[in-house]
C-alpha positions in Angstrom: 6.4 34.3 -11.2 5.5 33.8 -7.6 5.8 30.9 -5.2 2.7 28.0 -5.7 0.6 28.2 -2.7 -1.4 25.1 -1.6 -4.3 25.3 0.9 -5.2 22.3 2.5 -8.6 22.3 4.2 -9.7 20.0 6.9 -12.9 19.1 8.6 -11.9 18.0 11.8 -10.8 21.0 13.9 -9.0 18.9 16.4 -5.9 18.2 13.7 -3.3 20.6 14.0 -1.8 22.3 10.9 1.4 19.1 11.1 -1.4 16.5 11.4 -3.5 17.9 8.3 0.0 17.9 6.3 0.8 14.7 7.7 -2.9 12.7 6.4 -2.0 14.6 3.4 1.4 12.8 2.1 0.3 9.7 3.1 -2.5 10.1 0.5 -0.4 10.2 -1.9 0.7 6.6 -1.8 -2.5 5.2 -1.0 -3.5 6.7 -4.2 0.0 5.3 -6.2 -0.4 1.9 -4.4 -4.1 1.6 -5.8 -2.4 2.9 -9.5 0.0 0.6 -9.6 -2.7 -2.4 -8.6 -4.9 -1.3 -11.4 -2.2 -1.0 -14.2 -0.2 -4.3 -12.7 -2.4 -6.2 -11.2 -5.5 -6.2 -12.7 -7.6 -3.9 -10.0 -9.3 -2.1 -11.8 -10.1 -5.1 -14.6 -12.1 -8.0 -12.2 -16.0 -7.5 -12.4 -18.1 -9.5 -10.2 -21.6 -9.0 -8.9 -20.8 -10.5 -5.3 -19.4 -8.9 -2.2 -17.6 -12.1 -1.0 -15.5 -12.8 -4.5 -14.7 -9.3 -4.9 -13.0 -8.7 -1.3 -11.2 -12.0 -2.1 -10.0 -10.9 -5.3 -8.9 -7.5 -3.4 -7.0 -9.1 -1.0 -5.1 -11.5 -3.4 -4.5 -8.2 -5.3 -3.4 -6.4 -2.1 -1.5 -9.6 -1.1 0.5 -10.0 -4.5 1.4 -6.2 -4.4 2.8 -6.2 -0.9 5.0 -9.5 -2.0 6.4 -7.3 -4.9 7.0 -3.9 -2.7 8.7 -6.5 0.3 11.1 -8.4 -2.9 12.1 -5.1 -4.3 13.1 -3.2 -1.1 14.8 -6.9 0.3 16.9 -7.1 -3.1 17.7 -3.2 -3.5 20.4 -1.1 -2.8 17.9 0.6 0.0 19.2 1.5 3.5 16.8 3.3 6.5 14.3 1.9 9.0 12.2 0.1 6.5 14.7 -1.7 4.3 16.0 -3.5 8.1 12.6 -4.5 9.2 12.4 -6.2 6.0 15.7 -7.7 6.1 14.7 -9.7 9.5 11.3 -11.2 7.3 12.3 -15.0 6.9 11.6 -16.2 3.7 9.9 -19.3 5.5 7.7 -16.8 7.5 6.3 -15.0 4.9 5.3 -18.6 2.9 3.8 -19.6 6.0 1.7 -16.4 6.7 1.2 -16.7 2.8 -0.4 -20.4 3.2 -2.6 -19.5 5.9 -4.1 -16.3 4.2 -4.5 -18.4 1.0 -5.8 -21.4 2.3 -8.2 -20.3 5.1 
């Protein structure tokens, strides 16, 4: 058997061929992020009729999620670029920016 070959196809004629690739892998975890909100979080369970509730409940979601992904690089084993910007987050900062989001 042969090599897999993957075309991916793009409407904007402007990308280049690294660019197209590029928007492509990060697809990939948009699509595991909104997953793992569904299966975790309760995304995919929160039915509401109103536009205001549901983009409140979204962010929460999005909120809780990004608290998780920032605790478990902080407390891993991980080294690179990432794991250091997160290193520098004070604890303190991230409740304040919490409080605010929360409690505007």
């Amino acid at each position: 058997m042969g090599k897999k070959l993957t075309a991916l196809i793009s409407t904007d004629i402007t990308l280049t061929p690294a660019q197209i690739v590029e928007i492509y892998g990060a697809r990939f975890s948009i699509e595991t992020s909104i997953r793992d909100m569904k299966q975790h979080l309760g995304l995919g369970d929160y039915q509401h009729h109103s536009l205001l509730p549901t983009l409140r409940f979204l962010h929460l979601v999005a909120v809780a999620y990004s608290i998780g992904k920032i605790t478990l690089l902080k407390y891993s084993n991980a080294t690179g670029l990432v794991h250091k910007i997160i290193m520098e987050i004070p604890h303190g900062h991230l409740s304040l920016v919490l409080k605010k989001f929360v409690f505007v």
